[in-house]
C-alpha positions as CSV (number, residue, x, y, z in Angstrom):
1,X,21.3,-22.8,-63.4
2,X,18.5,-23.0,-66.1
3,X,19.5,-21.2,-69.0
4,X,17.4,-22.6,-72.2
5,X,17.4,-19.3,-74.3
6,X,14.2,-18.4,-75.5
7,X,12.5,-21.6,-75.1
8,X,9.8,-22.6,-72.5
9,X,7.4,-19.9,-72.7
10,X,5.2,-20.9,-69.3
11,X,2.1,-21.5,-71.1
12,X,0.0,-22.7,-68.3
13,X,1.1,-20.2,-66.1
14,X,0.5,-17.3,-68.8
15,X,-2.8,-19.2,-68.9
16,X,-3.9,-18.7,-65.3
17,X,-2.7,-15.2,-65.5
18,X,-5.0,-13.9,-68.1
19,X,-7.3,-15.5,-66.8
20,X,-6.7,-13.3,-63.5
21,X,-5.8,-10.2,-65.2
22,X,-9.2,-10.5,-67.2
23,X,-11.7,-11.0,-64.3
24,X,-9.9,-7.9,-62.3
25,X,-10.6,-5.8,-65.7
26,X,-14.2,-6.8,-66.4
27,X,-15.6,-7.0,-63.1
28,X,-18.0,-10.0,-62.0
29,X,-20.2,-10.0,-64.6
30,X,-17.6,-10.2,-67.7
31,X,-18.1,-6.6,-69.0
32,X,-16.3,-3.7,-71.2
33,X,-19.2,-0.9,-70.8
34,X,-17.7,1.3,-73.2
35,X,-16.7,-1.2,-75.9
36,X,-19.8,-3.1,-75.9
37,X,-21.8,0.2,-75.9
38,X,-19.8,1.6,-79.1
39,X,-18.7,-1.0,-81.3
40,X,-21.2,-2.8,-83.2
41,X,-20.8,-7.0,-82.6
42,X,-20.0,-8.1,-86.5
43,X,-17.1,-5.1,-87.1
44,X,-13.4,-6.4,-88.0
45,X,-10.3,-4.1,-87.8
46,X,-6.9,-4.9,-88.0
47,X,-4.9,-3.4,-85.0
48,X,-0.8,-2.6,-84.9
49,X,0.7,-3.3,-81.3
50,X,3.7,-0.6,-81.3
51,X,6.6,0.4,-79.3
52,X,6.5,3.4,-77.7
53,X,10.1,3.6,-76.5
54,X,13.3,1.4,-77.5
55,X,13.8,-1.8,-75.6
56,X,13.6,-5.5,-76.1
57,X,10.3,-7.5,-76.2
58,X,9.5,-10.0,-74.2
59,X,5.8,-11.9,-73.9
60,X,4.8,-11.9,-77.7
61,X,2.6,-15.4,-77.0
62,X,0.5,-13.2,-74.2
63,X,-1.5,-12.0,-77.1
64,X,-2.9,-14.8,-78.9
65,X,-3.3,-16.4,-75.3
66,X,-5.5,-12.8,-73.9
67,X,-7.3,-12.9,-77.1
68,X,-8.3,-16.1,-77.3
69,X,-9.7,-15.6,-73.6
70,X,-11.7,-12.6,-74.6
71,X,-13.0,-14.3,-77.4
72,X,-14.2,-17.6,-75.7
73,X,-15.9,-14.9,-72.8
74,X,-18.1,-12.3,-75.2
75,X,-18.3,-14.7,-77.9
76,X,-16.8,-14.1,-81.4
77,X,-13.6,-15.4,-83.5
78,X,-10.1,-15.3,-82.5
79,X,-8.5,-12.3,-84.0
80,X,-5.5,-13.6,-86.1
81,X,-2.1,-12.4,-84.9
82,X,0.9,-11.6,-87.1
83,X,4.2,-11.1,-85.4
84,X,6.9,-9.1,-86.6
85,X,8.9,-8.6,-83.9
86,X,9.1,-11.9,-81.7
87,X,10.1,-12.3,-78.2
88,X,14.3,-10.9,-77.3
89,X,14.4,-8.5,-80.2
90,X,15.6,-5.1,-79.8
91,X,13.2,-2.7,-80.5
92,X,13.0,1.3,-81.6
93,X,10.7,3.8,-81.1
94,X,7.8,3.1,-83.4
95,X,8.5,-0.8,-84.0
96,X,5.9,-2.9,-84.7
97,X,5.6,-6.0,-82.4
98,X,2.3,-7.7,-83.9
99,X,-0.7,-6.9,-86.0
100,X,-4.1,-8.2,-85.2
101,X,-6.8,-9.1,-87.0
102,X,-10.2,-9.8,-86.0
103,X,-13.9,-8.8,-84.1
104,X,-13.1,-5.2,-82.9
105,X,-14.5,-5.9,-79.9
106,X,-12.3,-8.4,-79.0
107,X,-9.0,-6.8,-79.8
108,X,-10.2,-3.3,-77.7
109,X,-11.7,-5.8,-75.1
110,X,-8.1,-7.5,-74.8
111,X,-5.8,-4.2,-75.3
112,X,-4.9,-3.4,-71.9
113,X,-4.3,-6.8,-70.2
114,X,-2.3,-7.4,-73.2
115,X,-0.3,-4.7,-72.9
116,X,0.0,-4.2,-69.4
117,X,2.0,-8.0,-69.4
118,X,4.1,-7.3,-72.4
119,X,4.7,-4.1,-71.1
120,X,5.8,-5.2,-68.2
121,X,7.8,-8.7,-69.7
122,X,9.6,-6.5,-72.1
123,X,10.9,-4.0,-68.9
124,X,12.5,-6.9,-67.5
125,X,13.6,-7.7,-70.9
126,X,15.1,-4.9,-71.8
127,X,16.5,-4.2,-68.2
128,X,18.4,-7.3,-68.4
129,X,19.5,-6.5,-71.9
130,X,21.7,-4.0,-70.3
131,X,23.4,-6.0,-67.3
132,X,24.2,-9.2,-70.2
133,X,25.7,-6.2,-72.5
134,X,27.9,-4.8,-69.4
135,X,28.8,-8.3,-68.4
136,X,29.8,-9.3,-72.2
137,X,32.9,-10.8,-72.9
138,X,34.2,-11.5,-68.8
139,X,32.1,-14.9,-68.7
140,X,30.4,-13.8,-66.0
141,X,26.2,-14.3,-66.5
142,X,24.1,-12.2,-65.0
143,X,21.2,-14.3,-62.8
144,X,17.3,-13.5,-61.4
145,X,16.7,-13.7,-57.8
146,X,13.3,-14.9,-56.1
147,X,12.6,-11.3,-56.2
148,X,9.4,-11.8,-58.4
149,X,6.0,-10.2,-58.2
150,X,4.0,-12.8,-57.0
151,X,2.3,-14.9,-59.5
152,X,4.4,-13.7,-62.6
153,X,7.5,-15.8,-61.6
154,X,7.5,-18.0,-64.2
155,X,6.7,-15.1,-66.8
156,X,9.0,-12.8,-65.5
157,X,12.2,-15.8,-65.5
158,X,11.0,-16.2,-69.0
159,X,11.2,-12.6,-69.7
160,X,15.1,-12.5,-67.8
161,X,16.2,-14.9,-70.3
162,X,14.7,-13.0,-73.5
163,X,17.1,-10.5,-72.2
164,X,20.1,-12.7,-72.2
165,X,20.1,-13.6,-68.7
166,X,20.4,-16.5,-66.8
167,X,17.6,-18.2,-64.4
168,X,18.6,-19.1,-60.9
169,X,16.4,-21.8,-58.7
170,X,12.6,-21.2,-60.1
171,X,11.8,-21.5,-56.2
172,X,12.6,-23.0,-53.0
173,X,11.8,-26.1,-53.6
174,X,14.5,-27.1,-56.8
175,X,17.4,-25.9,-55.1
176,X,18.7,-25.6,-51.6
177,X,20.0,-22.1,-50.5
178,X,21.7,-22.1,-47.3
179,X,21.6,-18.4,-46.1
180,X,22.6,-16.5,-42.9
181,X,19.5,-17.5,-40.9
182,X,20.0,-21.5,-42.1
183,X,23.6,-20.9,-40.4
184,X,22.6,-19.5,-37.4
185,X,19.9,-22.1,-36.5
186,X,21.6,-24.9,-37.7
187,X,25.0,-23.9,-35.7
188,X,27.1,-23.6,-38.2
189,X,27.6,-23.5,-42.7
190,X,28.8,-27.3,-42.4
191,X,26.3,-28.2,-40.2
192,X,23.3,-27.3,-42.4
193,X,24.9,-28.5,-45.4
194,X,25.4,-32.1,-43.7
195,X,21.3,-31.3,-42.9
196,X,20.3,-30.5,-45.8
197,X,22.6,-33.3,-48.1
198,X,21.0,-35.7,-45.3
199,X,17.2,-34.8,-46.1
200,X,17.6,-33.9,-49.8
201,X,20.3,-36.0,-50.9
202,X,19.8,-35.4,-55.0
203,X,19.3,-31.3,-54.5
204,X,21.7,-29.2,-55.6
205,X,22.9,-26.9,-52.7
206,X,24.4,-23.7,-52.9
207,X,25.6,-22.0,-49.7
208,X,25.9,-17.9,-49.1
209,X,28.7,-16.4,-47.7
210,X,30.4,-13.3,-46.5
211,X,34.3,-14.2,-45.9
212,X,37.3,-16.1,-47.7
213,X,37.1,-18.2,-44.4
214,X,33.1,-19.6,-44.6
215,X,33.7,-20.3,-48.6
216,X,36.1,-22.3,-47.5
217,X,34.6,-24.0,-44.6
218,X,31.4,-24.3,-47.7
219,X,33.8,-26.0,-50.4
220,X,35.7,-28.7,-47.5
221,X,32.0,-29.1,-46.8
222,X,31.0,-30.3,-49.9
223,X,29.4,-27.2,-51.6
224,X,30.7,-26.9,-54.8
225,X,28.2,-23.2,-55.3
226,X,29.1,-20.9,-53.7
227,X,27.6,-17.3,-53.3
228,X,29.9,-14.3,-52.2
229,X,27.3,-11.7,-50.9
230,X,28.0,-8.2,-50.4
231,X,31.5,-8.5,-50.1
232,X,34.1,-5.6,-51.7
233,X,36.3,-6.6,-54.5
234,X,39.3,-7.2,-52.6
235,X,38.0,-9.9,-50.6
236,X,35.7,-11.0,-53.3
237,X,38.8,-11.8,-55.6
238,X,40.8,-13.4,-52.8
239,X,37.7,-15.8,-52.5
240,X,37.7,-16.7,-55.9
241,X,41.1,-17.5,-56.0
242,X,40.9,-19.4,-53.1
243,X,37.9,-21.4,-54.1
244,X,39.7,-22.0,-57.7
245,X,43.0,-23.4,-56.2
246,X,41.0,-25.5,-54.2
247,X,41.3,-28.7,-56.2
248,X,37.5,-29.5,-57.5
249,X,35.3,-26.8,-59.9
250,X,33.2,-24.3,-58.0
251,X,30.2,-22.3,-59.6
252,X,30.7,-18.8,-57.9
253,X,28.4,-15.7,-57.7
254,X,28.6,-12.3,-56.7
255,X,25.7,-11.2,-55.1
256,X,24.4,-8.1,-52.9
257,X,24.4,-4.0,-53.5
258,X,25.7,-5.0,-57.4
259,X,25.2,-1.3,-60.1
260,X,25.8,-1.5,-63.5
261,X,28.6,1.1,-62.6
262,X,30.5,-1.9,-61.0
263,X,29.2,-4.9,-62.7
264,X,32.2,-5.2,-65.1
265,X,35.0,-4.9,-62.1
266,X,33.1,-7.6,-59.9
267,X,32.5,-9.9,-63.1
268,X,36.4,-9.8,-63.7
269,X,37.4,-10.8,-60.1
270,X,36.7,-14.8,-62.0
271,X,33.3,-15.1,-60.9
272,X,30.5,-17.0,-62.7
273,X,27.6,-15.5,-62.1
274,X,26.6,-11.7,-60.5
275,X,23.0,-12.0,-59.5
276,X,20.7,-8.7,-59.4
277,X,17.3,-8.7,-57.5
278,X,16.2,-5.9,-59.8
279,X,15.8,-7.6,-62.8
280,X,12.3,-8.5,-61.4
281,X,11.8,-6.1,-58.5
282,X,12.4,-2.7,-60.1
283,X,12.4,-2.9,-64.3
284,X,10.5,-0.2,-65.5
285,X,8.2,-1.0,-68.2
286,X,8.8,-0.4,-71.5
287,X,5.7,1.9,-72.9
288,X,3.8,-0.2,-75.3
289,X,0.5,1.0,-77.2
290,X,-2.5,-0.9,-79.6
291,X,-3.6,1.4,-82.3
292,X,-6.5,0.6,-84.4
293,X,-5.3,0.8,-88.3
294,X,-7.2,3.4,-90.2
């Protein structure tokens, strides 16, 4: 797993992002009609960046990064930014997140791509703030999927673990999965572990399974993760006990179907981990707003 709290905010990839998000919002020849129409080229105002609705924030260095952007394309100074609520606080109603100070032009040329990425990194924030809160005190972690809108991977991991979560393989090249469909071609669970351990011999490997019998036939196979998907909690708890009298430590995961209705009963079957696509696929955002200071 990769779980380094709030540290490695993916710079580079926040970097090609805005970049993206900025040439969709001002079309092929660099332009904001209205703002460049209305707001004189030498005016500074300072600008609040509020929450709208409680939740926690994730993507706090998206603004200096989209402003800087803006700035370099139309030409002016980087607006200054002053952050008051940094990246995995909880937030209320009416929270300030960051003030900005700077060209207006700029900051109203900015606002939406800003806010449409914290908006959206502070959903998944706050959306996993609720499974780690569920989960909290069974040592069980909750874990991201591949699930991720594409491009915004790296973003959206970052955001999971603002919300107390826990990263799982960034793709599929850092860690081997062997599903269903890798068992079927391959003939059988030990069979493509023995493949995979024989091409990739310094990969870790974690293999899926559905019955107490293939986790073991995974564990005398050498896999020592081991995910238990969709299965109900009485043969999910016989796994884990089988798997933890089996002599060597096994990393275990729940996965498949998982509510936050039933996340507490499948974290205290022993398991390590309970993994939930949604975190990325279906967060709602969390209504952010930039509001020029008057």
């Amino acid at each position: 797993m990769s779980d380094d709290g709030l540290s490695g905010f993916p710079q580079e990839w926040a970097r090609e992002l805005v970049a993206v998000a900025l040439r969709e919002d001002l079309g092929p020849d660099g332009l904001d009609v209205t703002t460049l129409a209305t707001i004189p080229a030498d005016q500074t105002r300072t600008a609040e960046i509020v929450a709208r609705a409680p939740g926690v924030v994730a993507g706090v260095p998206v603004i200096g990064l989209v402003l800087a952007a803006v700035a370099e394309q139309i030409g002016g100074e980087v607006p200054t930014v002053e952050v008051v609520n940094d990246d995995g606080a909880r937030l209320e109603r009416g929270d300030v997140i960051a003030s900005v100070t700077g060209p207006t032009q700029v900051v109203l040329v900015a606002e939406r791509t800003i806010l449409n990425l914290l908006s959206r990194l502070s959903g998944v924030a706050t959306h996993t703030r609720r499974w780690a809160d569920a989960l909290e005190g069974t040592g069980a972690m909750v874990l991201d999927t591949r699930k991720t809108t594409p491009g915004m991977r790296w973003l959206e991991k970052y955001a999971v673990r603002c919300g107390g979560g826990t990263n799982k393989r960034m793709g599929l090249y850092d860690v081997a999965m062997i599903k269903d469909n890798h068992k079927l071609a391959a003939g059988s669970v030990a069979a493509a572990y023995a493949l995979v351990r024989e091409r990739f011999p310094d990969v870790d490997v974690q293999v899926e399974v559905t019955t107490p019998a293939e986790a073991q036939e995974a564990y005398d196979a050498g896999a020592r993760f081991v995910m238990c998907d969709n299965m109900d909690l009485d043969v999910l708890r016989e796994t884990v006990e089988l798997l933890r009298a089996a002599g060597e430590p096994v990393e275990i995961e729940a996965t498949g179907g998982m509510t936050l209705e039933v996340a507490r009963d499948y974290a205290e079957t022993g398991v390590d981990f309970i993994s939930v696509g949604g975190l990325t696929h279906s967060s709602p955002i969390v209504d952010i707003a930039l509001d020029l200071v008057d």
